[in-house]
MDTraj code that builds the backbone (N, CA, C; nanometers):
import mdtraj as md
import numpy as np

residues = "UNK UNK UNK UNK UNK UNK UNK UNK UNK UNK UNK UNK UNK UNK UNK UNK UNK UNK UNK UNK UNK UNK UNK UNK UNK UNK UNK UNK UNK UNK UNK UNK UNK UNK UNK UNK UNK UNK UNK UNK UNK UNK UNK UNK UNK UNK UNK UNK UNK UNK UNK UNK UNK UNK UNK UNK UNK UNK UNK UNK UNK UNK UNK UNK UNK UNK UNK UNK UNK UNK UNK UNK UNK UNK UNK UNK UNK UNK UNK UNK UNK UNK UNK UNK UNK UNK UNK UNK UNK UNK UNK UNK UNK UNK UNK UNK UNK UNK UNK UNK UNK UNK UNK UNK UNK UNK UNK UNK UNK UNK UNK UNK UNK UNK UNK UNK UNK UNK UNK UNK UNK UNK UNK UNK UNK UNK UNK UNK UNK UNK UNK UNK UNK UNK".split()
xyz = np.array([
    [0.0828, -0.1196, 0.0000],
    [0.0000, 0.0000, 0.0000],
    [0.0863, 0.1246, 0.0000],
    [0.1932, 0.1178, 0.1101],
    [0.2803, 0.2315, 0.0753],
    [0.3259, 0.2385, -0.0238],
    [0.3757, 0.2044, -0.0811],
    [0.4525, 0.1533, -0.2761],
    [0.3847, 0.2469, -0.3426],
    [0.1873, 0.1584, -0.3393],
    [0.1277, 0.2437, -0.3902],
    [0.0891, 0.4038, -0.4107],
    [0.1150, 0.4712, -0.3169],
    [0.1073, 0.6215, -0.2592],
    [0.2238, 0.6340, -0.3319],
    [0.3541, 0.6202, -0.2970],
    [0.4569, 0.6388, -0.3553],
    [0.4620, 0.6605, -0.4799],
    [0.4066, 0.5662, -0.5602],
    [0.4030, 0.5775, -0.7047],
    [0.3187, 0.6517, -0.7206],
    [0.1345, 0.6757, -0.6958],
    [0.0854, 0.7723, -0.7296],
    [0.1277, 0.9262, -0.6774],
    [0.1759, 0.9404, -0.6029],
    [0.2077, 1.0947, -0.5993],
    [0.3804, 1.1275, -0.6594],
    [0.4704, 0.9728, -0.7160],
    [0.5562, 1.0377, -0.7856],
    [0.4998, 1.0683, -0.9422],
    [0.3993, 0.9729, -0.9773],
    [0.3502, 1.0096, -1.0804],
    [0.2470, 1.1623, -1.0947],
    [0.1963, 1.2312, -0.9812],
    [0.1375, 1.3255, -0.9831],
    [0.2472, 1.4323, -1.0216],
    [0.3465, 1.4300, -0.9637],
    [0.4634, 1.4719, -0.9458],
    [0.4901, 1.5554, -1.0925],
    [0.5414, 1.4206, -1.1440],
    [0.5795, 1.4058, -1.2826],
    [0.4980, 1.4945, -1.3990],
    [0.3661, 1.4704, -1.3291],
    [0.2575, 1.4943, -1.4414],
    [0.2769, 1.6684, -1.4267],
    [0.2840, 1.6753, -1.3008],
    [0.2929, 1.8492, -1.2829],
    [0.3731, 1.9628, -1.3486],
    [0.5252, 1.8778, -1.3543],
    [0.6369, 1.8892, -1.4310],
    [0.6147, 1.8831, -1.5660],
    [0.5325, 1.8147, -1.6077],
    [0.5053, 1.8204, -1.7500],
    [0.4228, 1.9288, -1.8141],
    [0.3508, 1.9672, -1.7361],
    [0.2757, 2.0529, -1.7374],
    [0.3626, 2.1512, -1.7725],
    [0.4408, 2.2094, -1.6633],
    [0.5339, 2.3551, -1.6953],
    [0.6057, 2.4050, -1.7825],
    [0.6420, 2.2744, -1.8559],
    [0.7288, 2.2464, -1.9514],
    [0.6855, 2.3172, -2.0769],
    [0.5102, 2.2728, -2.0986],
    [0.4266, 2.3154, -2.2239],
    [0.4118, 2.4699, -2.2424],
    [0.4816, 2.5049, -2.3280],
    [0.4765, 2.6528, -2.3620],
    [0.2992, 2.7240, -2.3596],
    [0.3289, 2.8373, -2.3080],
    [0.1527, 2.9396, -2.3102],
    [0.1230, 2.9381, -2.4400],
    [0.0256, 2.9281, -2.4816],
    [0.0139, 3.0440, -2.6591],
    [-0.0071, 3.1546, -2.5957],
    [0.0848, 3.2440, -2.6792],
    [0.0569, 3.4087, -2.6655],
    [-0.0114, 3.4593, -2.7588],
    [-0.1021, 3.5476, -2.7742],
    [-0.1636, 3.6300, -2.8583],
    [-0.0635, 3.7511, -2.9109],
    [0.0022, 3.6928, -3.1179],
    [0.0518, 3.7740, -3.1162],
    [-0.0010, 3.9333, -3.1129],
    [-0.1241, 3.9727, -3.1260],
    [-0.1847, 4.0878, -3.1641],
    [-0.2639, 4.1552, -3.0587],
    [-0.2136, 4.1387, -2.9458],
    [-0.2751, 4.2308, -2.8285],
    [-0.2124, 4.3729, -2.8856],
    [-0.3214, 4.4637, -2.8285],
    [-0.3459, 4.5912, -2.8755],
    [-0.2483, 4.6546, -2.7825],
    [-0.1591, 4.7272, -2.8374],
    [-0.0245, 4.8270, -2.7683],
    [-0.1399, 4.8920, -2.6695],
    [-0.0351, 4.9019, -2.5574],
    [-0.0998, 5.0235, -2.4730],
    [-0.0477, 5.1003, -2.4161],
    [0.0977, 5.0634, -2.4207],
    [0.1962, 5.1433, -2.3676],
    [0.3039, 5.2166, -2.4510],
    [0.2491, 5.2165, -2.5706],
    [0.3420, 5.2662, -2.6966],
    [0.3969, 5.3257, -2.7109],
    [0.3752, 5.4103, -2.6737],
    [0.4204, 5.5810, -2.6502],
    [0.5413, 5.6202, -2.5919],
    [0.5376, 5.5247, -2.4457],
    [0.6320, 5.5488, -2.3835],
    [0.7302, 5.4331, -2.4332],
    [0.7018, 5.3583, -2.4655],
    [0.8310, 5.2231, -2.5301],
    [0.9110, 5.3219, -2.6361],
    [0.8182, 5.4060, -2.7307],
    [0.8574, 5.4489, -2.8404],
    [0.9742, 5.5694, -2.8264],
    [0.9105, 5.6438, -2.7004],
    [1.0309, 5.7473, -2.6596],
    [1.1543, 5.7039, -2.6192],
    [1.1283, 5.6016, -2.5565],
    [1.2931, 5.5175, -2.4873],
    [1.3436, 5.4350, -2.5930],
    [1.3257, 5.4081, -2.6858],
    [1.3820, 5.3587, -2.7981],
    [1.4340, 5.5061, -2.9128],
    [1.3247, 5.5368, -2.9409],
    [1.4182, 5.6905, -2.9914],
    [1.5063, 5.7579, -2.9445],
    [1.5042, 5.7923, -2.8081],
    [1.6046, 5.8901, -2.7008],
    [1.6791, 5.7645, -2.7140],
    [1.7174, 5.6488, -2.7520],
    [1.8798, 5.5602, -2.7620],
    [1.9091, 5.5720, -2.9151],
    [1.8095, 5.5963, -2.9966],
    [1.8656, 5.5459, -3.1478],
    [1.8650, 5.7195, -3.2346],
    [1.7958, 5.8016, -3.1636],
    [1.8458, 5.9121, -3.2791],
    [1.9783, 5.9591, -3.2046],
    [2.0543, 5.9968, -3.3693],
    [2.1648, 6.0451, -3.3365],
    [2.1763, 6.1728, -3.2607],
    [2.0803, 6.2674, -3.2355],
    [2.0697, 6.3588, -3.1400],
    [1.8902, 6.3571, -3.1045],
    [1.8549, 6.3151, -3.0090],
    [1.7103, 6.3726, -2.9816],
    [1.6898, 6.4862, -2.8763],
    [1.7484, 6.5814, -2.9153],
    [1.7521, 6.7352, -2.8004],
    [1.6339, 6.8025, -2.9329],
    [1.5192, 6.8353, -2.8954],
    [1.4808, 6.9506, -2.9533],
    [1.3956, 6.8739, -3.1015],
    [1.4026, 6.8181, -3.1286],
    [1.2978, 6.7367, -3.2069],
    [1.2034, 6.8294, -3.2409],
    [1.1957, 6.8376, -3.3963],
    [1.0738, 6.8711, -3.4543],
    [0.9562, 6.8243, -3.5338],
    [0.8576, 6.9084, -3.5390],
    [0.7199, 6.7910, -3.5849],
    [0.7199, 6.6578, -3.5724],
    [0.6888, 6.6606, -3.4287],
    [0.6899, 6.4746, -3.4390],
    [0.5370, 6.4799, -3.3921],
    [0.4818, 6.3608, -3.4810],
    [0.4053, 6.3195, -3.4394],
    [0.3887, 6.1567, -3.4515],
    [0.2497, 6.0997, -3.4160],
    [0.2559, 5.9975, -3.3950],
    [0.1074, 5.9247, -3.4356],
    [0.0631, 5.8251, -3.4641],
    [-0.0523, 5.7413, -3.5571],
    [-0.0672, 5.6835, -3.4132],
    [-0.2275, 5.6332, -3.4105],
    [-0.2773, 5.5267, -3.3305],
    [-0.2236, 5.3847, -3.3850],
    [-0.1962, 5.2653, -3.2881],
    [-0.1961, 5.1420, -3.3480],
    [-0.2708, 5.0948, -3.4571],
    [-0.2702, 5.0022, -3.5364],
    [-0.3180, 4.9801, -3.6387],
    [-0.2673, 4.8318, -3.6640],
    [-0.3372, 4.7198, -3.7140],
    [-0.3136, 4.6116, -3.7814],
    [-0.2635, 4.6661, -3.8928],
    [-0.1700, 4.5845, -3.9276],
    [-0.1370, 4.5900, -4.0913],
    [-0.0491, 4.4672, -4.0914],
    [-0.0527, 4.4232, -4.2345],
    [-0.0179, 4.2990, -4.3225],
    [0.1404, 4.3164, -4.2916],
    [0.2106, 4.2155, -4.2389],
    [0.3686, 4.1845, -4.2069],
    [0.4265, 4.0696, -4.2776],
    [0.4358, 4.0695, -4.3906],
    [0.4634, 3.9208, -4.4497],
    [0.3384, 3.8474, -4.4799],
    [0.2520, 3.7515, -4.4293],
    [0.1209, 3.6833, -4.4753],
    [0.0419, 3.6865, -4.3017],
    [0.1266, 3.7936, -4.2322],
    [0.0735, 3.8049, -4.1137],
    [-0.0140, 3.9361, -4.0556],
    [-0.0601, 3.9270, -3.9501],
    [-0.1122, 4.1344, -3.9423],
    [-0.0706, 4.1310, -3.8046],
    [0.0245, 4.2275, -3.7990],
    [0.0531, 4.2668, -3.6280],
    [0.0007, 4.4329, -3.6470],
    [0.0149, 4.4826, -3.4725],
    [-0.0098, 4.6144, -3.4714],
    [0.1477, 4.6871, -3.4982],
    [0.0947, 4.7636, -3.5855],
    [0.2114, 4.9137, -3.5889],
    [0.1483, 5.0306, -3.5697],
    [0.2688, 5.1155, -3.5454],
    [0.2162, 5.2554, -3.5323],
    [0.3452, 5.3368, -3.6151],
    [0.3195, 5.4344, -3.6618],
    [0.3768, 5.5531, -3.7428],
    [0.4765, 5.6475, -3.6959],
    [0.5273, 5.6851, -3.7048],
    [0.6012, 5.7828, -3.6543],
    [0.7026, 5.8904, -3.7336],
    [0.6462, 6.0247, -3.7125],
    [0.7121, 6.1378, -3.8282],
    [0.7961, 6.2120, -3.7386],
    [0.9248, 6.2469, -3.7482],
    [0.9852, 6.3525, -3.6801],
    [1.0924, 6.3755, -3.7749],
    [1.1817, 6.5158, -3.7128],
    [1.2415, 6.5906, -3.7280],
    [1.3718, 6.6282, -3.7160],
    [1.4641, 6.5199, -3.6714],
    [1.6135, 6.5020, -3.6004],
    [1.7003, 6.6062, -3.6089],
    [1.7853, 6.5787, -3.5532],
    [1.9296, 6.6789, -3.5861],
    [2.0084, 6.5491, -3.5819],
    [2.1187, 6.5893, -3.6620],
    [2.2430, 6.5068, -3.7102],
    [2.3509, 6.5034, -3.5995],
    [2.4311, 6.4125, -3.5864],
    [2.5147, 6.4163, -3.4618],
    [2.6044, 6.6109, -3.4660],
    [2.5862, 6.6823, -3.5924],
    [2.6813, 6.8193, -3.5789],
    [2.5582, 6.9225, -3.5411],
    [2.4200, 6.8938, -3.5184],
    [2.3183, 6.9594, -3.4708],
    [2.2227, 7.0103, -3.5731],
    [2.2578, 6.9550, -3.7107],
    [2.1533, 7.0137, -3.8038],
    [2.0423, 6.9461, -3.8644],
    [1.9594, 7.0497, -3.8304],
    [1.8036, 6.9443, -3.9340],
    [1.7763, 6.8634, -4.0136],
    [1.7685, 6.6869, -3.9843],
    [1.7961, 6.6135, -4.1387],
    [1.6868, 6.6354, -4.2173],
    [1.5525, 6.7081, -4.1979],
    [1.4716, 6.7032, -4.2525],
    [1.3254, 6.5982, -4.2077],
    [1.2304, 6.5856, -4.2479],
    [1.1305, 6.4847, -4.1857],
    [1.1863, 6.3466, -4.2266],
    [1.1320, 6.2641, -4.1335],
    [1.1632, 6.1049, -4.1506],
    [1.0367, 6.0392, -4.0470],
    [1.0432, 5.9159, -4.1355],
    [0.9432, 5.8361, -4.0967],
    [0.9948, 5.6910, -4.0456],
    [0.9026, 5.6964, -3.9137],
    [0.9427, 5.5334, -3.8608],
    [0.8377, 5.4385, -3.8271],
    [0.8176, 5.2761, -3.8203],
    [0.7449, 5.2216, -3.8508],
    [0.7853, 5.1427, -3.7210],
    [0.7145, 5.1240, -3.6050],
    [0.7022, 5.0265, -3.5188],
    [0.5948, 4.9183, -3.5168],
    [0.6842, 4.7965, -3.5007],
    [0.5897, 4.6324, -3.4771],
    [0.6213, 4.6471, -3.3875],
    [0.4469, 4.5786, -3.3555],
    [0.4323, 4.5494, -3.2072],
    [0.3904, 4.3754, -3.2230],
    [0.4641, 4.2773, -3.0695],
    [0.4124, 4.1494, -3.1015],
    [0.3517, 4.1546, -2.9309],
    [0.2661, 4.0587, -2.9104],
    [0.1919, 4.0323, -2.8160],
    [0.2134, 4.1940, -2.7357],
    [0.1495, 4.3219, -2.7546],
    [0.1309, 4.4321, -2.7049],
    [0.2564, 4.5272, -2.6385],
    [0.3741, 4.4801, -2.7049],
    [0.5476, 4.4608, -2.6839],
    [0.5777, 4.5670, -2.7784],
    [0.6206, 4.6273, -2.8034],
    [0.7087, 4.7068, -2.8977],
    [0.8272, 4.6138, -2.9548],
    [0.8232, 4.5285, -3.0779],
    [0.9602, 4.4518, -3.1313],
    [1.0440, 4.4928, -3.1942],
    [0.9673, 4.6047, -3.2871],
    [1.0960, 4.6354, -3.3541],
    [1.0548, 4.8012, -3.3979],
    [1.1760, 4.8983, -3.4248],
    [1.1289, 5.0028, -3.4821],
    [1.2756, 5.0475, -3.5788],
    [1.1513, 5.0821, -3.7273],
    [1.2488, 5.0742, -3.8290],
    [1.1661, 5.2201, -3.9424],
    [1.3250, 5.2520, -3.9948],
    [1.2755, 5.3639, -4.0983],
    [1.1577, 5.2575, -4.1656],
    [1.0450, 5.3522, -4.2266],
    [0.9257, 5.3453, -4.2765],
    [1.0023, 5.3331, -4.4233],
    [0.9371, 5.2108, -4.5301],
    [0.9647, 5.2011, -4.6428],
    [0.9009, 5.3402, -4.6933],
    [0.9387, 5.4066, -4.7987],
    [0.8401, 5.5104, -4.8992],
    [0.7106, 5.4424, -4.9014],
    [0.5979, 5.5370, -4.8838],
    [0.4433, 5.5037, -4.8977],
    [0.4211, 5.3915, -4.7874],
    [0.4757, 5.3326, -4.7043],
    [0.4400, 5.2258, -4.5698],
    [0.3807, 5.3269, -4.4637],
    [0.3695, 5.4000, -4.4667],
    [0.2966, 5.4981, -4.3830],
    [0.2338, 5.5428, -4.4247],
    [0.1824, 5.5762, -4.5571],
    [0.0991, 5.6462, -4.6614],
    [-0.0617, 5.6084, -4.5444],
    [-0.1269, 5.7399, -4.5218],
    [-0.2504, 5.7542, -4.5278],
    [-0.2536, 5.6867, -4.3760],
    [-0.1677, 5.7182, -4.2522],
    [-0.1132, 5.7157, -4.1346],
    [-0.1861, 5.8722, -4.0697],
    [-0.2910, 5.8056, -3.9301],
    [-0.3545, 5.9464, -3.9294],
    [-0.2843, 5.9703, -3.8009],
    [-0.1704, 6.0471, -3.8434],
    [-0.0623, 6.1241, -3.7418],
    [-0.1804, 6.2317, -3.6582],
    [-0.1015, 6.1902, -3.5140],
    [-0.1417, 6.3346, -3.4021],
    [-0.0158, 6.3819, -3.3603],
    [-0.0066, 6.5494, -3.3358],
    [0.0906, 6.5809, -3.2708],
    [0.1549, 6.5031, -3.1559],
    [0.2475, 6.4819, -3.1173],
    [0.3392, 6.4216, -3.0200],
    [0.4617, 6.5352, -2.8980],
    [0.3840, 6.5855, -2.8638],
    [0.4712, 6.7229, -2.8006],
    [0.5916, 6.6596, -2.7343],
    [0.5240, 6.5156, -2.6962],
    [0.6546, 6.4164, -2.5694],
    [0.7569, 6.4364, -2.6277],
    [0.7736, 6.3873, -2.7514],
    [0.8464, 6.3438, -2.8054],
    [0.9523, 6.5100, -2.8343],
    [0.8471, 6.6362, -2.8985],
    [0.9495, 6.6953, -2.9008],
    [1.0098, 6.7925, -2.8178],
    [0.9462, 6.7337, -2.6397],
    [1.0104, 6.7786, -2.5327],
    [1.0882, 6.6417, -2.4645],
    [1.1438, 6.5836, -2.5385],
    [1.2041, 6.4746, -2.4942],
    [1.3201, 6.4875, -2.3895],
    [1.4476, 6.5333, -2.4100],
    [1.5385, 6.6062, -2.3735],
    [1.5446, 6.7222, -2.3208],
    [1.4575, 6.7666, -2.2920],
    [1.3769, 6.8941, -2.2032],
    [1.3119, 6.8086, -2.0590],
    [1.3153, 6.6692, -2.0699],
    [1.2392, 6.6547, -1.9355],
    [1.3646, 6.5569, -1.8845],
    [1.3935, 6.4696, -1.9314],
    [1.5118, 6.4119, -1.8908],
    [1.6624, 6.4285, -1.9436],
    [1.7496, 6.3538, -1.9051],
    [1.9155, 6.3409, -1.9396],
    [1.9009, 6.3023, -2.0718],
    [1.9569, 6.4208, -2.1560],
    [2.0010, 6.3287, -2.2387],
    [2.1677, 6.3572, -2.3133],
    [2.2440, 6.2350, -2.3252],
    [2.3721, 6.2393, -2.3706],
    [2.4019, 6.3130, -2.5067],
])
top = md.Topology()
chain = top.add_chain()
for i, resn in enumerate(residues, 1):
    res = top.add_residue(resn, chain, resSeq=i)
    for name in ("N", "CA", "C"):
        top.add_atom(name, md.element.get_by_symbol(name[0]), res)
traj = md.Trajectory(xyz[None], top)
């Protein structure tokens, strides 16, 4: 009888362990909610100067087609200065989002933003006005 116990609760055991093992499914397409701010802390590391930023603005999330897939992106127009402090002119950036994550953010192909209903973004061009920046 003891044996028995033994074996059923090493087999409960076991079974539990197996359990943990089995990966979650994640939903790649939960809706960003924190975008905004992912998007500033990724810009304030990747533009070559973000002091003073002009016309930036910014698109609501949006599904769109990624390969034969649809994740959320969002848009993004601003205004940089060059590492010697001068205006490169407007530029456009294109953030994927996977399970409500910010994954990646990349210059916008020509027309991949086309018809992107930008709102002003003041954060963005008081970026370096509220915190450190190098």
């Amino acid at each position: 009888m003891r044996g028995g116990i033994f074996l059923l609760l090493a087999a409960a055991g076991l079974g539990a362990c197996s359990n943990a093992n089995k990966e979650v499914a994640v939903d790649p397409n939960i809706v960003p909610t924190d975008y905004r701010r992912e998007i500033l802390n990724t810009l304030q590391k990747s533009l070559d100067n973000p002091a003073n930023v002009r016309d930036a603005a910014v698109s609501d999330p949006v599904l769109r087609s990624s390969g034969q897939e649809q994740r959320y992106s969002i848009c993004v127009r601003e205004n940089s200065r060059d590492p010697s402090g001068q205006f490169m002119g407007p530029k456009e950036h294109i953030g994927w989002f996977y399970a409500g994550r910010l994954n990646q953010l990349i210059d916008a192909a020509p027309g991949q933003c086309a018809g992107a209903a930008y709102r002003p973004w003041p954060e963005l061009e008081k970026l370096c006005q509220a915190t450190k920046c190098e």
